[in-house]
N, CA and C atoms as an extended XYZ file, in Angstrom:
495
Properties=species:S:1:pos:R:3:atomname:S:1:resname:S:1:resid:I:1 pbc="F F F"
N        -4.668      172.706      198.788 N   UNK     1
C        -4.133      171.620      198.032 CA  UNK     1
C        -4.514      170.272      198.657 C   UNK     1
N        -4.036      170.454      199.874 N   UNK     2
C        -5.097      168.982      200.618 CA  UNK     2
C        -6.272      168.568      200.348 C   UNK     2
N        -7.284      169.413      200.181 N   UNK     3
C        -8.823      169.078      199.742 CA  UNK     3
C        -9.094      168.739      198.217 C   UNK     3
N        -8.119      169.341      197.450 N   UNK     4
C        -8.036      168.748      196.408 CA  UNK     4
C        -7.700      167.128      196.280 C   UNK     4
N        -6.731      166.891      196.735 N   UNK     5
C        -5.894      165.563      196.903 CA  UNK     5
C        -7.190      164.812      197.641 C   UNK     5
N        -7.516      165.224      198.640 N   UNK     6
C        -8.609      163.911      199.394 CA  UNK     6
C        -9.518      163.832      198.726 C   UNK     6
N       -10.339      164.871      197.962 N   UNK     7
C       -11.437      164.615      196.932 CA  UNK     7
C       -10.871      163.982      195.379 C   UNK     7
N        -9.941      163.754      195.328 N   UNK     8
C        -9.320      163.000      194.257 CA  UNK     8
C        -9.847      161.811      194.566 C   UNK     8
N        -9.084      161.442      195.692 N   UNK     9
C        -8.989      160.043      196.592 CA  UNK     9
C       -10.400      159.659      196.646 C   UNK     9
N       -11.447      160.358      196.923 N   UNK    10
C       -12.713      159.877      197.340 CA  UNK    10
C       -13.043      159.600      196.118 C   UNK    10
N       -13.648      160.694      194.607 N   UNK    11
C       -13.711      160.185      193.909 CA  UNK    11
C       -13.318      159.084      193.342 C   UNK    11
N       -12.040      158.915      193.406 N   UNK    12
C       -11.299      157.749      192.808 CA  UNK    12
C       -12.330      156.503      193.537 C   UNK    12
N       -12.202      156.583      194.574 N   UNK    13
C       -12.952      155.147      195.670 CA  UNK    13
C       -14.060      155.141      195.339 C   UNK    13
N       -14.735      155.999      195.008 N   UNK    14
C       -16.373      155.951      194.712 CA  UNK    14
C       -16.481      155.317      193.922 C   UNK    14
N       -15.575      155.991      192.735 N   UNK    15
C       -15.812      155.070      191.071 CA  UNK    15
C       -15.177      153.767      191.314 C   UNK    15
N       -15.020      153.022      192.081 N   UNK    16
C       -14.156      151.914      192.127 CA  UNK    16
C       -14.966      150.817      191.580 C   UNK    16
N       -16.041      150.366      191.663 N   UNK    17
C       -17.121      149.949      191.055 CA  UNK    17
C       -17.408      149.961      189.800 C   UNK    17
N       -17.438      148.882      188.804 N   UNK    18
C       -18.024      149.376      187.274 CA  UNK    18
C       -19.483      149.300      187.016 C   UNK    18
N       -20.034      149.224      188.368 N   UNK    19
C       -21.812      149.908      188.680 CA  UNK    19
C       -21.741      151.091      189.046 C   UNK    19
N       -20.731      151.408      189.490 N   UNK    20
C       -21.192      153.229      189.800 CA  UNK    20
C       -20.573      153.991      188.515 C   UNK    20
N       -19.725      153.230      187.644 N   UNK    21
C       -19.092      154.032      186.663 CA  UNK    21
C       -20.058      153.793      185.548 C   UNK    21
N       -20.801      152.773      185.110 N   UNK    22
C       -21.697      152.858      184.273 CA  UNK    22
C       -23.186      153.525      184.805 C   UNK    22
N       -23.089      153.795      186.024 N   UNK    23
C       -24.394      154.191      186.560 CA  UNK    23
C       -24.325      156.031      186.326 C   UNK    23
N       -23.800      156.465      186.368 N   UNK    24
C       -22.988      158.036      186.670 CA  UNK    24
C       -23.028      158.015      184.716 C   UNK    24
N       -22.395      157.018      183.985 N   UNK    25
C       -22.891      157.458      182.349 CA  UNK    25
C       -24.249      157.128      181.897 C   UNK    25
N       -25.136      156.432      182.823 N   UNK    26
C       -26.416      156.193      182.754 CA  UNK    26
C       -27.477      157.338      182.859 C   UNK    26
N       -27.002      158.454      183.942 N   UNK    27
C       -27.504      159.415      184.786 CA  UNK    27
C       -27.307      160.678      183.706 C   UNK    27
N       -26.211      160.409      182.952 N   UNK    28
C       -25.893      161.855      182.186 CA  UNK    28
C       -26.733      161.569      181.042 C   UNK    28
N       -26.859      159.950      180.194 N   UNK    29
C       -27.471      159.980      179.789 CA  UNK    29
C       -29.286      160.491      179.448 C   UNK    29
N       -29.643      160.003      181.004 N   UNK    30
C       -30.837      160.366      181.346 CA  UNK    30
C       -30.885      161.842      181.107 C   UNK    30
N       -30.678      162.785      181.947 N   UNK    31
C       -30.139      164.103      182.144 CA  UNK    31
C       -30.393      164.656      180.619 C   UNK    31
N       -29.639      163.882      179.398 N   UNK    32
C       -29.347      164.522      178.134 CA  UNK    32
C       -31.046      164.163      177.757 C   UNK    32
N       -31.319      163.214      177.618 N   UNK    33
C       -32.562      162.718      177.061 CA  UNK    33
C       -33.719      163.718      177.918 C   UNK    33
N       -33.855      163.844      178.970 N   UNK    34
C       -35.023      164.699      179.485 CA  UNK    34
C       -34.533      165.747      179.290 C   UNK    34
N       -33.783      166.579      178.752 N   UNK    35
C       -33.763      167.945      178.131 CA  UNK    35
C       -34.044      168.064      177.045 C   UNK    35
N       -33.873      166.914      176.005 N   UNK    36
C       -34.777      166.837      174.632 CA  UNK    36
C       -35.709      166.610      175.083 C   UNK    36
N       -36.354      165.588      175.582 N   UNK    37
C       -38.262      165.476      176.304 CA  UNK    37
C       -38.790      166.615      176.702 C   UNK    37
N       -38.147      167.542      177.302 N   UNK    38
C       -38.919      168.532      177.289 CA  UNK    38
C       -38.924      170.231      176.051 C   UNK    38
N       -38.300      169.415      175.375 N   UNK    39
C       -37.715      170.417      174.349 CA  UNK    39
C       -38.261      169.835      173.536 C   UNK    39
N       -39.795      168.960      173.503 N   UNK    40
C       -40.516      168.398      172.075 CA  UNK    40
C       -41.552      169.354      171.830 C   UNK    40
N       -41.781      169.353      171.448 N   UNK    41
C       -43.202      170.374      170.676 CA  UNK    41
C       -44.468      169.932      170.927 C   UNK    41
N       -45.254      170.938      171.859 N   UNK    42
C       -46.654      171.108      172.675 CA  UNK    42
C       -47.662      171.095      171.584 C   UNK    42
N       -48.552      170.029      171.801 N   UNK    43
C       -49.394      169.977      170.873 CA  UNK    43
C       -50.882      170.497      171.583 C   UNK    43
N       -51.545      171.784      170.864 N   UNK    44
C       -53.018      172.385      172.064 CA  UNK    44
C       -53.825      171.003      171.851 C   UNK    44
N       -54.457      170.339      170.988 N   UNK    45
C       -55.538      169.675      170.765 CA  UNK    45
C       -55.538      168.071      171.837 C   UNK    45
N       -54.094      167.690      171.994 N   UNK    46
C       -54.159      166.930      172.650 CA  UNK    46
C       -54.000      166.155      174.275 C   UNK    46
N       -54.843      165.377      174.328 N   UNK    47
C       -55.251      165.281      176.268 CA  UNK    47
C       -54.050      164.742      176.926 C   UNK    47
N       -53.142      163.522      176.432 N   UNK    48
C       -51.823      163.483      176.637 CA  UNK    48
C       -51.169      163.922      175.880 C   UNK    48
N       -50.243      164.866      175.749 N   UNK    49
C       -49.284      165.218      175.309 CA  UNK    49
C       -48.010      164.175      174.377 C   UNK    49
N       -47.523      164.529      173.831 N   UNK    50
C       -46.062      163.408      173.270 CA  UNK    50
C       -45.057      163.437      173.832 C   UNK    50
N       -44.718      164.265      175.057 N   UNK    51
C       -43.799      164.038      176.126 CA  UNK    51
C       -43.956      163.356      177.205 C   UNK    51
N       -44.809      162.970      177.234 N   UNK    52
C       -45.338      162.508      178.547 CA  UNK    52
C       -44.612      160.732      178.655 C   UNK    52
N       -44.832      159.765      177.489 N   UNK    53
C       -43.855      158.984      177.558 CA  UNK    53
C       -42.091      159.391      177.656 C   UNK    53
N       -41.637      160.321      176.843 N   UNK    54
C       -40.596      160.045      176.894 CA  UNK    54
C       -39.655      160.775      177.931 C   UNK    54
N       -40.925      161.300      178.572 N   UNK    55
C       -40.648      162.224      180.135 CA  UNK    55
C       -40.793      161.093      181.079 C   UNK    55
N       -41.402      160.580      181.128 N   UNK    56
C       -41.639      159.134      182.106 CA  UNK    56
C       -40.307      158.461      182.014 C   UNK    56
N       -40.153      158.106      180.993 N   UNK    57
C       -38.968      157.064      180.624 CA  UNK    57
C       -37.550      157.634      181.006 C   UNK    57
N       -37.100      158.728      181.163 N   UNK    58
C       -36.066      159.743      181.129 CA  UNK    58
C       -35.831      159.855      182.616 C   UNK    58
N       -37.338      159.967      183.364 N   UNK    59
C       -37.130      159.888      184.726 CA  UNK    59
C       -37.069      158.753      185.225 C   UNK    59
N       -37.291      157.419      185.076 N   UNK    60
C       -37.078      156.192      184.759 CA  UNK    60
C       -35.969      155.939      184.734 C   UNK    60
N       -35.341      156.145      183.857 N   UNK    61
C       -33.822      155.894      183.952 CA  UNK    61
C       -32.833      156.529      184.639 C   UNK    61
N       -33.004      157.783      184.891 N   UNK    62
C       -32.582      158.179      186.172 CA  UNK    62
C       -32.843      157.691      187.422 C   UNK    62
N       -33.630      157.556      187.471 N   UNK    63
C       -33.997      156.230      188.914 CA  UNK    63
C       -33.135      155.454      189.317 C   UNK    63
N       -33.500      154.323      187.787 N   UNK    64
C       -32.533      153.467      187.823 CA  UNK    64
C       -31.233      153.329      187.924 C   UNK    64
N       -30.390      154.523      187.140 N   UNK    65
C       -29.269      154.710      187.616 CA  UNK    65
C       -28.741      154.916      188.556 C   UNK    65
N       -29.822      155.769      189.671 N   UNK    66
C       -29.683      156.284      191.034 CA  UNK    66
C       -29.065      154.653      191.513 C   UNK    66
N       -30.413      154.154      191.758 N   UNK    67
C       -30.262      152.780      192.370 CA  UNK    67
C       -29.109      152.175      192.038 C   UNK    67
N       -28.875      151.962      190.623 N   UNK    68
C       -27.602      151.069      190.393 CA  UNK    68
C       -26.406      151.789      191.335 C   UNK    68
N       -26.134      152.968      190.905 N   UNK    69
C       -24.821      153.743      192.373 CA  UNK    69
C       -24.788      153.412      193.594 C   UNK    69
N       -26.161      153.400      194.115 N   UNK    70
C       -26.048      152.949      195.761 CA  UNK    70
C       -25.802      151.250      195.514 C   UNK    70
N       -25.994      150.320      194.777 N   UNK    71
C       -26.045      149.263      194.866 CA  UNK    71
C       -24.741      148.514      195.468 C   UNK    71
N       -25.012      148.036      196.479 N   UNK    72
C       -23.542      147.638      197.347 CA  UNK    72
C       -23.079      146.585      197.284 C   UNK    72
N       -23.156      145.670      196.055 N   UNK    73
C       -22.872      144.444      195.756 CA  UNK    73
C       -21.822      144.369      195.254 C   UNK    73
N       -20.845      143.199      196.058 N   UNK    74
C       -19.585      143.117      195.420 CA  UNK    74
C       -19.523      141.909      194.262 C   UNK    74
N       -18.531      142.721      193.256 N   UNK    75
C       -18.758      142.221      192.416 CA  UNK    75
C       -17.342      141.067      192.129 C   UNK    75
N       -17.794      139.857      192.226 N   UNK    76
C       -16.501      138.612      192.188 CA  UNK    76
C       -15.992      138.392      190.921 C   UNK    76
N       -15.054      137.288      190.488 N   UNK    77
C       -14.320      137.597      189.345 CA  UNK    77
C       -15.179      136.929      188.681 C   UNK    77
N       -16.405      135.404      188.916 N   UNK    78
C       -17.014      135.420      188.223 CA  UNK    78
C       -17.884      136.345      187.113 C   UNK    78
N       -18.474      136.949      188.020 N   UNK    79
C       -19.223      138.335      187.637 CA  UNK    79
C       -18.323      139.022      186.627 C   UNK    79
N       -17.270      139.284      186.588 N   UNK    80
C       -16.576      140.194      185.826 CA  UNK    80
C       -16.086      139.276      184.741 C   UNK    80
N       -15.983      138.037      184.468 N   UNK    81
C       -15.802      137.083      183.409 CA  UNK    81
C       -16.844      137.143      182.294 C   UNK    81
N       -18.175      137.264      182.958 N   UNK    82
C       -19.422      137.709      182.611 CA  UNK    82
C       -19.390      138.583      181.534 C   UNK    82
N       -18.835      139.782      181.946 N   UNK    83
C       -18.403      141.055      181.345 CA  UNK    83
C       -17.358      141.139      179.682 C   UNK    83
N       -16.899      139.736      179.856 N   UNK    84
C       -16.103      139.388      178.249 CA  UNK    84
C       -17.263      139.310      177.492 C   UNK    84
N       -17.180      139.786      176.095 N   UNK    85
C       -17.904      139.423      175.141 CA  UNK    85
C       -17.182      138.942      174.096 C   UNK    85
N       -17.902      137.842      173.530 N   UNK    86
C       -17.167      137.276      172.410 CA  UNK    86
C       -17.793      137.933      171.107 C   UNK    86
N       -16.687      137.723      169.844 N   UNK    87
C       -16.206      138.768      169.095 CA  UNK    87
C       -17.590      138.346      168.084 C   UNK    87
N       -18.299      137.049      168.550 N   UNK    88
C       -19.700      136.515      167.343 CA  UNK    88
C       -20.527      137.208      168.020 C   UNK    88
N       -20.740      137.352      169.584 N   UNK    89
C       -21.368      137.976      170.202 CA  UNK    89
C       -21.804      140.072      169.769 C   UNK    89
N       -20.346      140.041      169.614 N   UNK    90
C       -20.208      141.745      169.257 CA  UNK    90
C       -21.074      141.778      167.983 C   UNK    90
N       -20.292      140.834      166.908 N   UNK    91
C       -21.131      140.550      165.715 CA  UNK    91
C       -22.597      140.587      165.602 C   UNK    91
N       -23.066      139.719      166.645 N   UNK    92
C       -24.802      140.288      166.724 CA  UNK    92
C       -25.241      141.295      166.804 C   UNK    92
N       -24.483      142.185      167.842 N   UNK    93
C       -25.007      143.351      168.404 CA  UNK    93
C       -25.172      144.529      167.377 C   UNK    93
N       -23.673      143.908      166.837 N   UNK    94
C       -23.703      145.195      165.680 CA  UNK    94
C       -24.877      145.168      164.533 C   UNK    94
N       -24.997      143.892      164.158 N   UNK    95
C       -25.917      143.696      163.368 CA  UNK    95
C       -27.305      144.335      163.714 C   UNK    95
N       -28.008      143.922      164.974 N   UNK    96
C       -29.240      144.522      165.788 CA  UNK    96
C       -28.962      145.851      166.160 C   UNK    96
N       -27.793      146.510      165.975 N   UNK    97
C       -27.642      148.000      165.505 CA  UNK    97
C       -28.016      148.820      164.638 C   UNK    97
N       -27.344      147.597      163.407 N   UNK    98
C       -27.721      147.911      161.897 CA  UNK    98
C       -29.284      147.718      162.129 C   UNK    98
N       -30.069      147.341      162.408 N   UNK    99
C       -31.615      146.899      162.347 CA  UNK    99
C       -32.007      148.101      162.880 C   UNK    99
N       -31.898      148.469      164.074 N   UNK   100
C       -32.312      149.655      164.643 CA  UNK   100
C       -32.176      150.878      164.425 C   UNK   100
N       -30.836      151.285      163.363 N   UNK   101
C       -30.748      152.058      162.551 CA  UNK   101
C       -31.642      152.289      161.537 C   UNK   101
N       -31.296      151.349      160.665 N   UNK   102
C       -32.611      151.319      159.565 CA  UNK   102
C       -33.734      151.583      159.877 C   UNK   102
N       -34.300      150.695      160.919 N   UNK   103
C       -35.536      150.931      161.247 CA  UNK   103
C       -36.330      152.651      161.908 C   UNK   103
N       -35.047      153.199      162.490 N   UNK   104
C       -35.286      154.416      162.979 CA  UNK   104
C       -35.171      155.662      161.586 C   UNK   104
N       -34.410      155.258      160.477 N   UNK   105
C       -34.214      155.838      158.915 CA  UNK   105
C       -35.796      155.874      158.164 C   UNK   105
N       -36.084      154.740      158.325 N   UNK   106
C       -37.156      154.580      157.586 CA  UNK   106
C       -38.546      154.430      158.128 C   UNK   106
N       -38.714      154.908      159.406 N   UNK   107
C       -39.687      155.229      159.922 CA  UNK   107
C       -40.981      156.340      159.548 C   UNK   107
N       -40.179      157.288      159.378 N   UNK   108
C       -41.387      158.498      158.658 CA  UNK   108
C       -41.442      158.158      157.196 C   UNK   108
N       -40.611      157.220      156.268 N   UNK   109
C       -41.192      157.388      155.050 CA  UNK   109
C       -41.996      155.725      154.753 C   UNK   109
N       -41.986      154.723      155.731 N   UNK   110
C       -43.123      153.071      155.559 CA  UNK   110
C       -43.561      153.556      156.047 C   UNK   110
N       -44.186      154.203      157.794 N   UNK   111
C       -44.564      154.310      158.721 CA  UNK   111
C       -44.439      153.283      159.895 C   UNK   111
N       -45.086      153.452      160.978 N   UNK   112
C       -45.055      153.076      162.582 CA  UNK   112
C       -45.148      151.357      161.753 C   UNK   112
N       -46.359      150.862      161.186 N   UNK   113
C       -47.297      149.872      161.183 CA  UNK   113
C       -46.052      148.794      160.536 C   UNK   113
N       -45.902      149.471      159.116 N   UNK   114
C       -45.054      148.582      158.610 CA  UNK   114
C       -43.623      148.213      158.857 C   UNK   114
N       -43.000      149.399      159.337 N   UNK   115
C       -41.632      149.503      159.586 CA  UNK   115
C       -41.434      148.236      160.736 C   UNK   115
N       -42.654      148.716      161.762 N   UNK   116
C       -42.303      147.574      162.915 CA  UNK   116
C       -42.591      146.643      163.054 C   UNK   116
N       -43.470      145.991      162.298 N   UNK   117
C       -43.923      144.692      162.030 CA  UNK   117
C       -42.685      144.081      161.205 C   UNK   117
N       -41.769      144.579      160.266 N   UNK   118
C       -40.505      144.028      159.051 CA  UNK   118
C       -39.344      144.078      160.283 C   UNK   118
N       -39.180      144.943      160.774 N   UNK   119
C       -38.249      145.493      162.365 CA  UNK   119
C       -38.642      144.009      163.424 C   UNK   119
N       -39.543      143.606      164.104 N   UNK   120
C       -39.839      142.914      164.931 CA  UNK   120
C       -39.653      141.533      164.312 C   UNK   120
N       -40.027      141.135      163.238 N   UNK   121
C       -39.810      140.056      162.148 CA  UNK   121
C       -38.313      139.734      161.742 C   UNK   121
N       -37.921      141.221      161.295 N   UNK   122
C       -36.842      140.667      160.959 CA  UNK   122
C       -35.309      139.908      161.981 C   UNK   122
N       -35.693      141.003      162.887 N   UNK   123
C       -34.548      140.932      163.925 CA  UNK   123
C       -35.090      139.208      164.939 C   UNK   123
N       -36.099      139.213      164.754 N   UNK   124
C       -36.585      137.432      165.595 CA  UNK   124
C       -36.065      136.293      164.727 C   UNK   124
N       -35.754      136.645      163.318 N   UNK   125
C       -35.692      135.612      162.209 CA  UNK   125
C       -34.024      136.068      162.307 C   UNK   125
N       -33.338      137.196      162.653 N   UNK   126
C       -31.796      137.186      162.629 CA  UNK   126
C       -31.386      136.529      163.878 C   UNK   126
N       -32.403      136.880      165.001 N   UNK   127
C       -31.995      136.332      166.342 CA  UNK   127
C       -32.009      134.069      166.434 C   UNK   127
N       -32.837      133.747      165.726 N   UNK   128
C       -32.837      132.383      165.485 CA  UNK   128
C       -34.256      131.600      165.808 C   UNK   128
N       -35.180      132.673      165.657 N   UNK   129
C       -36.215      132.081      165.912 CA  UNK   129
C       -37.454      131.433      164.728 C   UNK   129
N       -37.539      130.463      165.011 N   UNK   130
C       -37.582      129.400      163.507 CA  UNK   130
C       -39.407      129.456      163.496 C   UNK   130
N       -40.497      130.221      164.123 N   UNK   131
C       -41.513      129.724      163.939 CA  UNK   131
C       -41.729      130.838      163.359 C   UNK   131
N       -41.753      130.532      162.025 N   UNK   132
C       -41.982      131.740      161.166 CA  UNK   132
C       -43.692      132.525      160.768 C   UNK   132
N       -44.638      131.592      161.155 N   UNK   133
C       -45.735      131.586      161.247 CA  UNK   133
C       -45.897      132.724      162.300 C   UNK   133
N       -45.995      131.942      163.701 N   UNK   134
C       -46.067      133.006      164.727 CA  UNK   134
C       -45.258      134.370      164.986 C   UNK   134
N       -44.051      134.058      164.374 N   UNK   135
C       -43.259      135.661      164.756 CA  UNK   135
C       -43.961      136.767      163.462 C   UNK   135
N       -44.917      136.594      162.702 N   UNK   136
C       -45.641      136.948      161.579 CA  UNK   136
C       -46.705      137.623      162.554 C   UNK   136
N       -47.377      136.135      163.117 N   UNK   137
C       -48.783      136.965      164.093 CA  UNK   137
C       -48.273      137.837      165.198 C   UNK   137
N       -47.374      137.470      165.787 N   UNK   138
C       -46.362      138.659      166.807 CA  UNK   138
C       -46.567      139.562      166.331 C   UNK   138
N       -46.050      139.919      165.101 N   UNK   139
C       -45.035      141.318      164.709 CA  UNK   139
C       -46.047      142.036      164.077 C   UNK   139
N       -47.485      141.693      163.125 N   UNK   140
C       -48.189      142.594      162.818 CA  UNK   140
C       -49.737      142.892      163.843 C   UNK   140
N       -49.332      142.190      164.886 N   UNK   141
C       -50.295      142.378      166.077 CA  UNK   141
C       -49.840      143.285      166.798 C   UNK   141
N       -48.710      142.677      167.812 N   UNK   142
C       -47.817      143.915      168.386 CA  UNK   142
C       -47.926      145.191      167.568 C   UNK   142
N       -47.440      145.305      166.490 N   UNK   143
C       -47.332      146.863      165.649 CA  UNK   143
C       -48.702      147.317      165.825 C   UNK   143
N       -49.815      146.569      165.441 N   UNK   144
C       -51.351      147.445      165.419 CA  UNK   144
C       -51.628      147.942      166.681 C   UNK   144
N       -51.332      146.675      167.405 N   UNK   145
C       -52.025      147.014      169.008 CA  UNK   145
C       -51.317      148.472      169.387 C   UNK   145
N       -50.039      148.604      169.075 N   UNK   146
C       -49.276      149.709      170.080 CA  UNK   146
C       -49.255      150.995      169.376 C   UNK   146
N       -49.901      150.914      167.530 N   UNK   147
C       -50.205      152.049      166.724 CA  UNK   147
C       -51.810      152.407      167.231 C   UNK   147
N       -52.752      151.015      167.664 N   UNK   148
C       -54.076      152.146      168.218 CA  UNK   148
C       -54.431      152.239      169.582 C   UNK   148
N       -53.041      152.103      170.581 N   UNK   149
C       -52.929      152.424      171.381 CA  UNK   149
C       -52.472      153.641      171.623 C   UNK   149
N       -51.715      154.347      171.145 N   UNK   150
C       -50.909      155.561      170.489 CA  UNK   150
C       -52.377      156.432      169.822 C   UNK   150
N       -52.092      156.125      168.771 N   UNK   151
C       -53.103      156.849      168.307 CA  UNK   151
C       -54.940      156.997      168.328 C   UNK   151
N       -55.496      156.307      168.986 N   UNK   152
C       -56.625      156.276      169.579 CA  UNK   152
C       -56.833      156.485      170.564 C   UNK   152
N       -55.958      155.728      171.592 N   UNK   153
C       -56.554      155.922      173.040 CA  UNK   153
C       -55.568      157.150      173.841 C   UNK   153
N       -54.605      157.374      173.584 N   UNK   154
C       -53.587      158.439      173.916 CA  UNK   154
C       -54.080      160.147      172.808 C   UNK   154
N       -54.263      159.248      171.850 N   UNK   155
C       -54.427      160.327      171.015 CA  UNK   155
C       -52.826      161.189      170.240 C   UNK   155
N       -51.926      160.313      170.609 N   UNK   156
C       -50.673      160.454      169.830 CA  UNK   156
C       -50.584      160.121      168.737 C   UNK   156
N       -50.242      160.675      167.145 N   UNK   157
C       -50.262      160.400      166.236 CA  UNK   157
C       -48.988      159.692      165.932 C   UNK   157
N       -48.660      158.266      165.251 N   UNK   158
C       -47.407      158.193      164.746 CA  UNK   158
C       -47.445      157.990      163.129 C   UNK   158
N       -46.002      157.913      162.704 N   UNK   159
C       -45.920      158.082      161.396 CA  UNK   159
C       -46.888      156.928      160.753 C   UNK   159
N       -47.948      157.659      159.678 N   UNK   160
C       -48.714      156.488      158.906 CA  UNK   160
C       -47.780      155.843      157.816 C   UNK   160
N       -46.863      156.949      157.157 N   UNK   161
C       -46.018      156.452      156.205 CA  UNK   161
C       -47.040      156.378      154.519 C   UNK   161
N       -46.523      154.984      153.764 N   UNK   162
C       -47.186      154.829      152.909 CA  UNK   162
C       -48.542      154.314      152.658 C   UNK   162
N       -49.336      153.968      154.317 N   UNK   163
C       -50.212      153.251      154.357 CA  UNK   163
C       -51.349      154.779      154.479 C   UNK   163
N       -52.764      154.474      154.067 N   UNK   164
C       -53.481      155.244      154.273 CA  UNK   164
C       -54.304      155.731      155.605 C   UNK   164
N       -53.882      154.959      156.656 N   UNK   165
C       -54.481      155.338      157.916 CA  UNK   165
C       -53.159      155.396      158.514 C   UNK   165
């Protein structure tokens, strides 16, 4: 019963931190995500694989979480004032939720090209960014560059959608 009680206690002290308590839901996260990464479907024909990013990234964030746990920085009340969010603030987020939703809905039926070019556009023009010209050349540059980067030089196919390539 004692070892119970002192490992209470320790736990308790460990988590005392809201870096080790978001770091520890960071880690499970990771954990969950690289068991789908490796639970994607092996393709023979190709030289990188389609796990290979989201196996990188999975171990990546486990990293990072590692690090954030050991991180021994105390955290002052400034810092934790920080941590309020205001309720226009939440309002954004949710909204750039709603965006990322959609955008993840309607991915296999516009495809990669278009979805993320209307996705990158739209959310810069919700976020407040007024040069409507350039967030245009952004958003259908970015989308090409990282569709024939993907699919040419990796040799990863992503969704074409309604477009013919």
């Amino acid at each position: 019963m004692f070892y119970l009680s002192f490992y209470q206690k320790e736990v308790k002290e460990m988590l005392k931190k809201m870096n080790q308590r978001i770091a520890l839901i960071l880690a499970a996260i990771a954990v969950f995500y690289l068991f789908l990464s490796y639970n994607l479907p092996k393709y023979p024909n190709a030289i990188i694989d389609a796990d290979v990013v989201p196996i990188g990234l999975g171990y990546l964030l486990l990293f990072l979480s590692v690090l954030l746990f050991l991180d021994k920085t105390v955290e002052t009340e400034a810092e934790k004032q920080k941590r309020n969010i205001s309720k226009s603030n939440l309002l954004v987020l949710g909204v750039v939720f709603g965006f990322i939703l959609i955008y993840i809905s309607l991915l296999e039926i516009l495809g990669f090209l278009l979805m993320t070019a209307i996705f990158i556009f739209g959310c810069s023009l919700f976020l407040g960014y007024k040069k409507h010209v350039t967030n245009g050349i952004v958003s259908v540059v970015f989308s090409f560059a990282i569709y024939a980067l993907f699919n040419y030089l990796l040799r990863i196919n992503l969704p074409s959608g309604i477009l013919p390539f």
